[in-house]
C-alpha positions, 0 to 999 in steps of 0.5 A: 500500500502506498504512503498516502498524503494529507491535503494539508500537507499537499498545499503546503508543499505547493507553497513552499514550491514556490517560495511561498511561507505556509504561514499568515504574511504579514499584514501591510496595516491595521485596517483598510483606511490605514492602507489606504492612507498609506497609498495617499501618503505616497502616491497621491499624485497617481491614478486610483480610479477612472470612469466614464473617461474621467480620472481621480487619483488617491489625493483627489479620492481622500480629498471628496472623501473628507468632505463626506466623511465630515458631511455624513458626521455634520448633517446626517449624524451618522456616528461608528458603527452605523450602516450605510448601504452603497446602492451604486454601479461602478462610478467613481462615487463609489469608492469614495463614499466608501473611503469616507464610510472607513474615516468614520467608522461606518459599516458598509453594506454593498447593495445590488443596484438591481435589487427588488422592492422585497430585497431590498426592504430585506437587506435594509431592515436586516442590516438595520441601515441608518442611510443609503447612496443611490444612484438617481436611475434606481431611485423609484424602486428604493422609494417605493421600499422606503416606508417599510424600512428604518432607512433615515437618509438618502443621497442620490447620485447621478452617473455624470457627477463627478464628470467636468462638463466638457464630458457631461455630453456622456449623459445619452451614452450612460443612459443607453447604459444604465436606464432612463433617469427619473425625476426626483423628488425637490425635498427629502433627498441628498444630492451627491454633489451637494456634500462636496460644497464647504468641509466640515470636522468629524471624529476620526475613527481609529479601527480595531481589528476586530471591528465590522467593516462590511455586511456584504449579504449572500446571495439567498440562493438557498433561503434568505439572504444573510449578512456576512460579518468581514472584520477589519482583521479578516479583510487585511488578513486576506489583502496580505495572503493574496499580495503574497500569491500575486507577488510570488516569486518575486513579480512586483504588480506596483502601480499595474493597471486594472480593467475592472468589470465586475460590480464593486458590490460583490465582494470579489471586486470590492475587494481587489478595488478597495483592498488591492488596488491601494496596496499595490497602489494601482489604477483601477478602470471601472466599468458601469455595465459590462453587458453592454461589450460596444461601450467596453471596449470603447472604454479600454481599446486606447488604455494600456493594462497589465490586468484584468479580471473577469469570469466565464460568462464575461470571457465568452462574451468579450471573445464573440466580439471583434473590435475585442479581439483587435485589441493590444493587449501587449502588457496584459500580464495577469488574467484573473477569474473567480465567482464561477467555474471557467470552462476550459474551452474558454480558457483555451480561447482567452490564452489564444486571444490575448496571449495572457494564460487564466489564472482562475481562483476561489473564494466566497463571501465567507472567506473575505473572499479568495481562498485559492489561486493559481500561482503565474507562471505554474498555473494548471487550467480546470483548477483553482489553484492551491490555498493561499498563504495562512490558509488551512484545508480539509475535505470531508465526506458526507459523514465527516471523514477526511479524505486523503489526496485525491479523494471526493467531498465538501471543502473545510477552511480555516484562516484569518480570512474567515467571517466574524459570523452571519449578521444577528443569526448565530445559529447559521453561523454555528452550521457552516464554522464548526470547530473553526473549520468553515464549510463551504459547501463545495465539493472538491478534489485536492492533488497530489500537486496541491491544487483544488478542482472544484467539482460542484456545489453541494446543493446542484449535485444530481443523483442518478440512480444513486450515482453522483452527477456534478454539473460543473463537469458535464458542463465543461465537457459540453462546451469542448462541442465547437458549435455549443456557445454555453450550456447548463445542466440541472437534474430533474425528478424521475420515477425510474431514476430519481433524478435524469439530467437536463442540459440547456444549451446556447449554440453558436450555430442553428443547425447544432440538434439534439441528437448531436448533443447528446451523441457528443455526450456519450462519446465523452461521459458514462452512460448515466452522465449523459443528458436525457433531456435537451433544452436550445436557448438564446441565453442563459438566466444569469446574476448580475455578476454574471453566474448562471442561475441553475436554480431560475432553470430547476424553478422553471421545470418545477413549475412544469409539473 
């Protein structure tokens, strides 16, 4: 019988391959307002955001940043600890105001601009917000809400703000964007813009590492959403481990700029905004609205960038457009992805286009968010890397078993990085940290290598026949097809086999058939993998990050019934 191996010892071994500690790194501050004073001290001249054309660099973030601080103090009366939800797009407004949230001790709660009357009468009154920032298109829906929450002040924003006026001839280009813009109320609302006027004294907030910086909520796929508590301690402690991947054998990303798609309130692109951006003292190019791929590449086809991050649905899109794939992407040195699988089809494609290998990650709200990596330079595609430094991994089976290397069950974590706990639900929390492990209800494969495959969600798991089916796999065999654009995979009930599985396919060409489908199938999965049902569509239900949405498609057949 031959020596078997911990997983544990397999990621650790992948560190120090490649020249990683095994151990938390440093961290670079107390507190993300102390790193980010750190950037302004040095490098207030240089560019931190650019938006819509227009750039601000550090100084000039801090600058507006102080204003709010002292106007949030002065005239709302918004003290520490108080939350105040960011309902916004990516427009430069949004890391100020979060700049400013971190002078006064504020806890930010990321709000998805698309949210419903129900959401969001959910998340405000769960959260227990004091004052909510709003852009003025998606004032309507917060009125409406308004009266059913404890929310006591709202600040409106418009996208063209903090544009100089020459270029406030952008307004019908961001409608086109982002929606016809309403009218608003003459009373009972703050303008954006009027908090900019005069400055006012407030007091400094020095943080603790243990104070909540951010209730960034989950996204409700399996019952209400909750509130996910990230400490100063578990958002620095993940700043540092990720700055010691990125920078891994020796590779300095100083002052790289960013193309920055994904929305800055999911906690992946908060993060790498308002985390690493300041600790590498980086420029960060925000996008309002990454579906609208014309306006995108307009905004970045002159710009020189060294990275850019992005997940599958995002990559397939960009890589059906030409003027995209016209592109200089001469500097791109780092291609990073998360928030969903990436199909290795994909990833092939990207690498042709761009020359830049994928570097896919993994995270989730809990763990602040990354957990693994791929390192550059030993990347291995179709996996998420190995742990990051100062991160502990564990696989269990579904009777809490730990398996050895190469064996099947739920990922287990444990670092600084993990969440304080779920918002005022103390037994939730109990359920998913048990014994300092948290559970993440991924299921996965650890290598001999060190690297993390993940197999699927626990919960999309299909059972056929009693044999486990993982749709993440059937879907990235699926998409080897040439003429299969993107396809999901969902398990529906069955009187012989308890569950068959049903595959929603977007094809690239009108004469790809079911019976192709599924012949493609059989020659690349075993019989009880294979598709009984086909489903052509012209798009997938996806989140506004761009995730498919198997759950729309599993409520969808359940209604058929």
């Amino acid at each position: 019988m031959g020596d078997v191996m911990k997983v544990q010892e397999a990621a650790e071994k992948a560190q120090l391959a490649i020249g990683l500690s095994c151990q938390q790194p440093a961290l670079a501050a107390d507190s993300l307002l102390g790193l980010w004073q750190q950037a302004v001290a040095d490098s207030a001249e240089r560019p931190a955001f650019t938006c819509l054309g227009q750039t601000l660099s550090y100084g000039e973030v801090d600058a507006m940043a102080e204003r709010i601080a002292g106007y949030f103090h002065t005239e709302l009366k918004l003290e520490a600890g108080d939350r105040i939800a960011v309902q916004l797009p990516n427009l430069l407004q949004y890391p100020i105001v979060v700049v400013a949230a971190w002078k006064l001790g504020l806890v930010i709660v990321n709000t998805n601009p698309m949210y419903t009357h129900r959401e969001l009468v959910h998340q405000f009154n769960d959260s227990g917000a004091k004052a909510v920032v709003v852009l003025d298109q998606f004032y309507n829906t917060l009125q409406a809400a308004l009266p059913e929450t404890g929310v006591e002040h709202v600040v409106v924003t418009r996208a063209i703000d903090l544009l100089p006026q020459p270029k406030r001839s952008l307004l019908t280009a961001v409608t086109k964007v982002l929606g016809k813009r309403p009218r608003l109320p003459s009373t009972g609302i703050v303008r954006f813009n009027d908090m900019l006027v005069g400055k006012s004294a407030y007091p400094y907030h020095t943080p603790a590492y243990d104070d909540i910086s951010a209730l960034q909520y989950t996204g409700g796929t399996t019952g209400v959403s909750k509130g996910v508590m990230l400490t100063q301690g578990s958002l620095m402690s993940n700043v540092a481990q990720t700055m010691a991947m990125v920078s891994a054998g020796g590779r300095s990303v100083k002052y790289f700029t960013t193309v920055s798609p994904l929305p800055l309130y999911h906690i992946y692109a908060w993060m790498l905004n308002m985390g690493l951006m300041p600790a590498t003292r980086g420029h960060s190019v925000l996008i309002p609205d990454p579906r609208n791929i014309s306006m995108f590449v307009g905004a970045i086809k002159s710009l020189k960038f060294e990275i850019f991050c992005g997940l599958n649905s995002l990559f397939v899109a960009l890589l059906q457009d030409r003027k995209f794939q016209k592109l200089d992407f001469s500097t791109l040195q780092i291609t990073l992805s998360g928030g969903m699988a990436l199909m290795d089809a994909v990833a092939e494609e990207w690498q042709q286009a761009t020359g830049c290998v994928v570097s896919e990650g993994y995270g989730m709200t809990e763990s602040s968010p990354v957990i693994s990596m791929n390192p550059s330079g030993t990347e291995k595609i179709g996996t998420a890397g190995i742990p990051i430094p100062g991160t502990e991994i564990k696989v269990v089976d579904e009777n809490g078993i730990e398996q050895e290397v190469g064996g099947v069950g739920e990922l287990c974590v444990r670092g600084a990085q993990v969440m304080k706990g779920y918002w005022q639900r103390e037994a939730q929390t109990a359920e998913v940290i048990v014994d300092d492990w948290l559970h993440t209800g991924d299921i996965v494969i650890v290598d001999e290598q060190g690297y993390i495959k993940i197999v699927d969600r626990l919960k999309d798991m299909i059972i056929v026949s009693g044999f486990n089916v993982y749709p993440n796999e059937l879907e990235q065999a699926l998409t080897q097809h040439p003429d299969v654009l993107e396809c999901a995979a969902i398990g529906i009930a069955d009187p012989k086999a308890g569950e068959v599985v049903k595959m929603f396919v977007v094809a690239n060409n009108d004469s790809l058939t079911t019976e192709q489908v599924v012949e493609f199938c059989k020659a690349n999965m075993a019989a009880y993998k294979v598709p009984k049902y086909v489903e052509f569509r012209a798009d997938l239900p996806k989140s506004n990050v761009g995730k498919v949405l198997r759950k729309e498609l599993k409520a969808e057949e359940k209604a058929k019934l």
